[in-house]
N, C-alpha and C positions, 0 to 999 in steps of 0.2 A: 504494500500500500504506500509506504513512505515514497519506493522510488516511483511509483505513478505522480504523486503530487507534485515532489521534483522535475520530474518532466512537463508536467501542466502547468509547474509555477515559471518552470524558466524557456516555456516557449511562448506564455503569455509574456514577457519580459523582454523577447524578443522580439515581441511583436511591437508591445511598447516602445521600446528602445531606437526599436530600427525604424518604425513609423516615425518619432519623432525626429529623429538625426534628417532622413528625409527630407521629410518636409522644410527642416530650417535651415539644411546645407545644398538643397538640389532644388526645391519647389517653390518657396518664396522669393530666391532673389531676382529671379525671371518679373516673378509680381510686382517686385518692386518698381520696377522699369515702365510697369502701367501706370496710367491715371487716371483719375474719377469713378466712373461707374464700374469702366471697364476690370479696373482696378477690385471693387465692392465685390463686383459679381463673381472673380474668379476666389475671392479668399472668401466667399458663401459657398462654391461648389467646393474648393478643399476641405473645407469645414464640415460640409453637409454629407463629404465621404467617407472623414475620417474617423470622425467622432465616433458612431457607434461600432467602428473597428476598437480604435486606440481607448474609449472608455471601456469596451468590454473585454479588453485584457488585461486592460488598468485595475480594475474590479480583479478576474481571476486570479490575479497576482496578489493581490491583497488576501484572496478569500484562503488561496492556498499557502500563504506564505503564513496567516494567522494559524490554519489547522498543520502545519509542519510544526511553527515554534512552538504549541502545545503541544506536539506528541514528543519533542525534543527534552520539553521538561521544562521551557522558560518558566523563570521566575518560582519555580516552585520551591526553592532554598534560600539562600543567604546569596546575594544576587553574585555573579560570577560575570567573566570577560564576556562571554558567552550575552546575558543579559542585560550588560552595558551597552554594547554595540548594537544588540535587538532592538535597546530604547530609542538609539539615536538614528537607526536604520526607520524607526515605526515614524517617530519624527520628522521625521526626513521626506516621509510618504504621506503623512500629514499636512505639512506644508504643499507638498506637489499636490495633491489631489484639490488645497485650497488654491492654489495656484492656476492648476489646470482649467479650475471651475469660473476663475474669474475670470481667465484668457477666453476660454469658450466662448462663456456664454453670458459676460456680463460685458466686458471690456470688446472685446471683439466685435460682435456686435453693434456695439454704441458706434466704435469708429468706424464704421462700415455705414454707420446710418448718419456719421458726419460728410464720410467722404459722397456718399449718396447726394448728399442736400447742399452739397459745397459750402458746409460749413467748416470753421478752422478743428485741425485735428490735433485737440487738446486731447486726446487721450492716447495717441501713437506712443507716447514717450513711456508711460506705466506701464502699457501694454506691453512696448517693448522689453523693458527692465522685467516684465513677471517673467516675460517669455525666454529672457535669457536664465533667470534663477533656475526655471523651469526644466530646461538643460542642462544645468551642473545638477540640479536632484534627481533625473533620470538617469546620468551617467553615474553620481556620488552613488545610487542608492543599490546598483549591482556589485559595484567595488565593497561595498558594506556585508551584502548579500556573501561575496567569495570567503571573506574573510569570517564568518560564522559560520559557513562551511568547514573551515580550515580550524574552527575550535571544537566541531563536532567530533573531529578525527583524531587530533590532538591526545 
């Protein structure tokens, strides 16, 4: 059972992973070169493809990576390296999935209904800074991932 979760936790992770790297080293910078609608419309069709790929493996990475660290034993002692790095790993996912949530579907949006209206785009700039954080915790959070592997074996 354990190595089935492993396998579902770390190909939802690549799916994660790899969809996002994607999108922000191959997909957007083309966008960026658009403007106005044209602009709106093509980061609504990324958006409207990705999302329920990249949330729903966002999701099984969470769901399987919670039922692996309970069957591992987190937390259930006097906490250990092991449970340190699970906190700051969960944290870590924490942040990205609030992160994720505002890039989505709060922030992205907006400015897509700026650039739509040719209004000024006050929110490019947040958007961007989430969206960068967003990429060191998708990258940060498998690095985290190996190394609690590596305390398993230990």
């Amino acid at each position: 059972m354990d190595t089935a979760l492993r396998i579902v936790h770390l190909l939802a992770a690549i799916v994660w992973v790899g969809g996002t790297i994607a999108l922000v080293f191959v997909a957007v910078p083309p966008v960026q070169r658009l403007e106005g609608e044209a602009r709106a419309q093509v980061l609504r069709e990324f958006g409207r493809r990705w999302r329920p790929i990249g949330w729903s493996a966002l999701g099984i990475a969470i769901v399987t990576g919670a039922i692996l660290a309970s069957r591992a034993g987190a937390f259930d002692t006097t906490p250990t390296r092991f449970d340190w790095v699970l906190a700051v790993k969960g944290a870590c996912v924490g942040l990205l999935v609030a992160g994720a949530y505002l890039h989505d579907y709060v922030l992205g949006p907006g400015l897509a209904r700026q650039i739509k209206d040719g209004r000024p785009q006050s929110l490019r700039r947040v958007l961007t800074a989430i969206g960068r954080a967003n990429l060191l915790l998708t990258v940060a959070i498998p690095i985290l991932g190996v190394l609690l592997s590596g305390f398993l074996h230990d």
